[in-house]
Structure formats: C-alpha cells, structure tokens
C-alpha positions in Angstrom: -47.4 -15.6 -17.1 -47.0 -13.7 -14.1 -45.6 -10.5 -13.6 -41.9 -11.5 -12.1 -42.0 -8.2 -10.0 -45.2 -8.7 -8.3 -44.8 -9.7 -4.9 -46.5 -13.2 -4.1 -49.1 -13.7 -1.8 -47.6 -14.3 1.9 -44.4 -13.2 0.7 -42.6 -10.0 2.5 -39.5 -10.8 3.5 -36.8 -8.6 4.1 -34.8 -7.8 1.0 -37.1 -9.2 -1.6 -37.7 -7.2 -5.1 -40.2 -5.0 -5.5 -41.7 -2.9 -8.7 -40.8 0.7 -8.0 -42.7 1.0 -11.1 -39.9 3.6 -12.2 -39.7 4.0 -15.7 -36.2 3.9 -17.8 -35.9 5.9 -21.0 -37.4 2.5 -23.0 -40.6 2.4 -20.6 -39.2 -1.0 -19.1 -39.4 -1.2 -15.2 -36.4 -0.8 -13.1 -36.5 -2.9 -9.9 -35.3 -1.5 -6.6 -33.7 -3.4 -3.9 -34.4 -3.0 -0.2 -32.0 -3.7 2.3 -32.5 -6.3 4.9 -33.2 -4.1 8.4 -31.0 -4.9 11.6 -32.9 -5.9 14.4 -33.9 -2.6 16.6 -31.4 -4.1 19.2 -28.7 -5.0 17.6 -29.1 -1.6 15.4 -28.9 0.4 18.6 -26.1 -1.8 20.1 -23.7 -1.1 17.0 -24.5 2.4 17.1 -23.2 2.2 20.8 -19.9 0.2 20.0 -19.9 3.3 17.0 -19.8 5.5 19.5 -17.4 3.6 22.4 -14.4 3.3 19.3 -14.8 6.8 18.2 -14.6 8.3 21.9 -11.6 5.9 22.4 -9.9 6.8 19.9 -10.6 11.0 20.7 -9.1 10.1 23.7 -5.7 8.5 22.4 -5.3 11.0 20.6 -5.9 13.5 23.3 -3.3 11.7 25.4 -1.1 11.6 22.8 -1.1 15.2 22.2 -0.6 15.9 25.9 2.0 14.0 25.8 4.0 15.9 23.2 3.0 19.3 25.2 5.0 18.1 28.3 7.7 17.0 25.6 11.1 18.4 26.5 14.6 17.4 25.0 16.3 16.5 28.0 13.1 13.8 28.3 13.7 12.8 24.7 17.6 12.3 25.1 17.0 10.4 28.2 14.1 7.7 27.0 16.6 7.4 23.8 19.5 6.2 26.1 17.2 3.8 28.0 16.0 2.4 24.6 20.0 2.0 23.7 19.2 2.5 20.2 21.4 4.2 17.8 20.6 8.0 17.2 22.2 10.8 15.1 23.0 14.0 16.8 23.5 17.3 14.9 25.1 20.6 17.0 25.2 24.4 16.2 29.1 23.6 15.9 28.0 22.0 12.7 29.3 18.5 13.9 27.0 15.4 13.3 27.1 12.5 15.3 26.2 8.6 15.2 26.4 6.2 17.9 24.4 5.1 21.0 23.6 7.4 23.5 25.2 6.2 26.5 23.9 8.6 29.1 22.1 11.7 29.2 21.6 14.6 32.4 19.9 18.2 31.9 23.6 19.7 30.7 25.5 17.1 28.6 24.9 13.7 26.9 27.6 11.1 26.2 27.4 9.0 22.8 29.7 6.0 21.8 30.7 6.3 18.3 33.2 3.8 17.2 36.3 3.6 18.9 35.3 7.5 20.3 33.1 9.0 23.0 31.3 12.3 22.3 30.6 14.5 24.7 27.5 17.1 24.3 26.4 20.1 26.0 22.1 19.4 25.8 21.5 23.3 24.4 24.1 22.7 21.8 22.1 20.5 20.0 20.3 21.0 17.0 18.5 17.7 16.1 17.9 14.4 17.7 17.1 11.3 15.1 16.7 7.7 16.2 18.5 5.7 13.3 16.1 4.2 10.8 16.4 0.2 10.9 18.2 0.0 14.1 15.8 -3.0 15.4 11.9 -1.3 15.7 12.7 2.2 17.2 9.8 3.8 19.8 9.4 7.1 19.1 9.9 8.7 22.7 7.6 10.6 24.6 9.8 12.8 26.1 8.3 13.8 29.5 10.3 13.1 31.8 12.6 15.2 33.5 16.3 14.4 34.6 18.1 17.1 37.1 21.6 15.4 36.7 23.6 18.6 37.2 26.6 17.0 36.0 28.1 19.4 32.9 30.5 18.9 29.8 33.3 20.4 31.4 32.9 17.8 34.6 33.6 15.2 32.1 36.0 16.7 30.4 38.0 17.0 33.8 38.5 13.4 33.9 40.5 13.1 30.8 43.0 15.8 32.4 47.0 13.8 32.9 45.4 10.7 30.7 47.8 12.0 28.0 45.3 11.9 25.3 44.5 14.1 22.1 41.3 15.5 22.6 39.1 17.5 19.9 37.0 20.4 21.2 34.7 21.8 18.9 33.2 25.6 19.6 29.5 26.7 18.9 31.3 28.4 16.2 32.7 25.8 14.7 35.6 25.7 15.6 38.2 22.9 16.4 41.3 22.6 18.9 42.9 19.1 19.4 45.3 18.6 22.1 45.8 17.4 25.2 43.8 18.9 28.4 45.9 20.5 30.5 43.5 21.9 32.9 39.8 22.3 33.7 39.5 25.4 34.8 36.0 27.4 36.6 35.8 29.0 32.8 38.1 27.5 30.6 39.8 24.6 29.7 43.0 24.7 28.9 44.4 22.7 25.9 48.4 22.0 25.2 48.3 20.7 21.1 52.3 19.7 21.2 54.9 20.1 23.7 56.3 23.3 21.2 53.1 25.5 20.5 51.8 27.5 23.8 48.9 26.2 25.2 45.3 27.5 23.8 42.9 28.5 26.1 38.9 27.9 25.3 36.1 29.3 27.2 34.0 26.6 28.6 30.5 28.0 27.3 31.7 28.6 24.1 32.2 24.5 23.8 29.5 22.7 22.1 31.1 18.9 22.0 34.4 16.8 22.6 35.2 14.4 21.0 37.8 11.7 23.2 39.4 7.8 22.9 36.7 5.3 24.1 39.4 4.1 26.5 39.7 7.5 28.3 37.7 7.4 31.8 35.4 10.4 31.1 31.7 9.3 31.0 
C-alpha cells in the first residue's frame, strides 16, 4: 500500500500534505500543512491597501487630535446650541442646570429649563455634559470662536420694571431673589419685598440667574 504522505507523481499543488518526516514521542509522522501562496501581485496589492488604511486612519486620528487642541468652551457651548440638544451645566456657584441651550456668546449662555430661563456667565462654568439619550448626541468639536460681547448683566437689564422675582446666585453660592430694580455699571440692584431695603450685588461676583420663561431677557 502506499505511503499516504508521499507526494504523487505530477502532483505539487499549493497546499497539499507533505511528510515533514517529524517524529512525535510514539515515532508516528506528523504531517505539516503549507499554506496556499497569494499571487506575487495580489500579495503586493494587499500589502498596499495594508498600508493606505493604516495611513488613513494615522491621519483621522491626527485631525481629530488637532481638533481637540483648538478646542475652546465658548466653541463647545456654541456647536451645543446649534445641535439644540439637551445639556447639563454645573457652575462654581454650585448650581446645576438642565435644559437646552438656547444661545451662547464669549460672556453668557442662556438655557431653557422648564418654565425658567437661566442665564450664565461662560467662566462660571464648571462642566458642560450633553444629556445621554437625548436623540444621538455629536460630541462637539469645539473650535470655533464666537465674539458676541453681549454679557450676563446686559440680559439681566431687560428683566428690569417686568415686576418679576428673579434669583441671582453668587460664585459663592450665594442666593438673592427679588425683583431687579436697577442694572447698574457694577451692580445690580435687587428689591426682595416692598418692606426689606433693597440688596445690592456686585455684577462679577454673579455666576447665574435664574428668571420666568415669559420675561424678555434672552
């Protein structure tokens, strides 16, 4: 009978068994399977295509992390209001807001929460987080620049004689509700009943406000 590992005559082709006449532990041969070669062409053409993806993806990420160099959060706020998804917003005043960013300029941001509109001086906040599960949320890129030099206190100057209550919460933490009397070059000045004297709080010292949807600031 022939031997099962002994190549035929004419035979040769690619991948067939051969004796490697190595030796197991019981002396029985072990066969050893060679792989089929590619083509010299095709080997040299998938090496290339290799080559193309790899560079391609270097380069995404390369662009990618240029991207996040130029990042800034004034660019962040502002791709986050043209996206109109909903975002959470944490201050050094220790407030934490929900709601969808309406607007946002290089000084203040305006969110819609509810039945209220928050005002936000940009270098009181803390953290910016789109909302998980609000529809399929971009992460933004944050580039851009926006040199709206319109400022918390410019707002807040609109809800002056509207005969609101309006909450104004410091960097400090903290809060003064009342109506806005006046809007002053440094201060703003709140009245919180018609009996108690009016309170007077220093416009930088302001991190957010916190006013009736229906009032025309914003």
């Amino acid at each position: 009978m022939a031997d099962p590992w002994t190549p035929r005559p004419g035979s040769g082709a690619p991948g067939e068994w051969r004796d490697a006449a190595r030796r197991t532990e019981g002396g029985e041969s072990a066969p050893e399977w060679h792989a089929p070669r590619l083509d010299p062409v095709e080997e040299w053409a998938s090496e290339i295509r290799t080559d193309a993806a790899t560079q391609r993806r270097r380069r995404e990420n390369w662009l990618r992390r240029q991207a996040a160099d130029d990042a800034s959060l004034v660019g962040v706020l502002v791709d986050l209001a043209e996206q109109g998804h909903l975002v959470r917003i944490a201050t050094v005043g220790g407030g934490s807001h929900q709601g969808r960013l309406r607007g946002a300029g290089s000084q203040v941001l305006v969110l819609e929460c509810g039945r209220t509109r928050v005002l936000v001086a940009v270098d009181a906040v803390t953290t910016v987080q789109a909302v998980p599960g609000d529809d399929d949320v971009i992460s933004p890129v944050g580039h851009r620049v926006d040199d709206d030099p319109t400022t918390l206190s410019d707002l807040l100057s609109h809800s002056v004689d509207d005969g609101v209550e309006v909450t104004l919460v410091t960097r400090g933490g903290q809060v003064v509700s009342g109506e806005v009397a006046s809007v002053g070059r440094d201060v703003v000045l709140v009245r919180p009943d018609r009996r108690t004297p009016l309170v007077y709080v220093v416009l930088d010292s302001l991190s957010e406000a916190v006013l009736p949807l229906s009032t025309r600031s914003g």
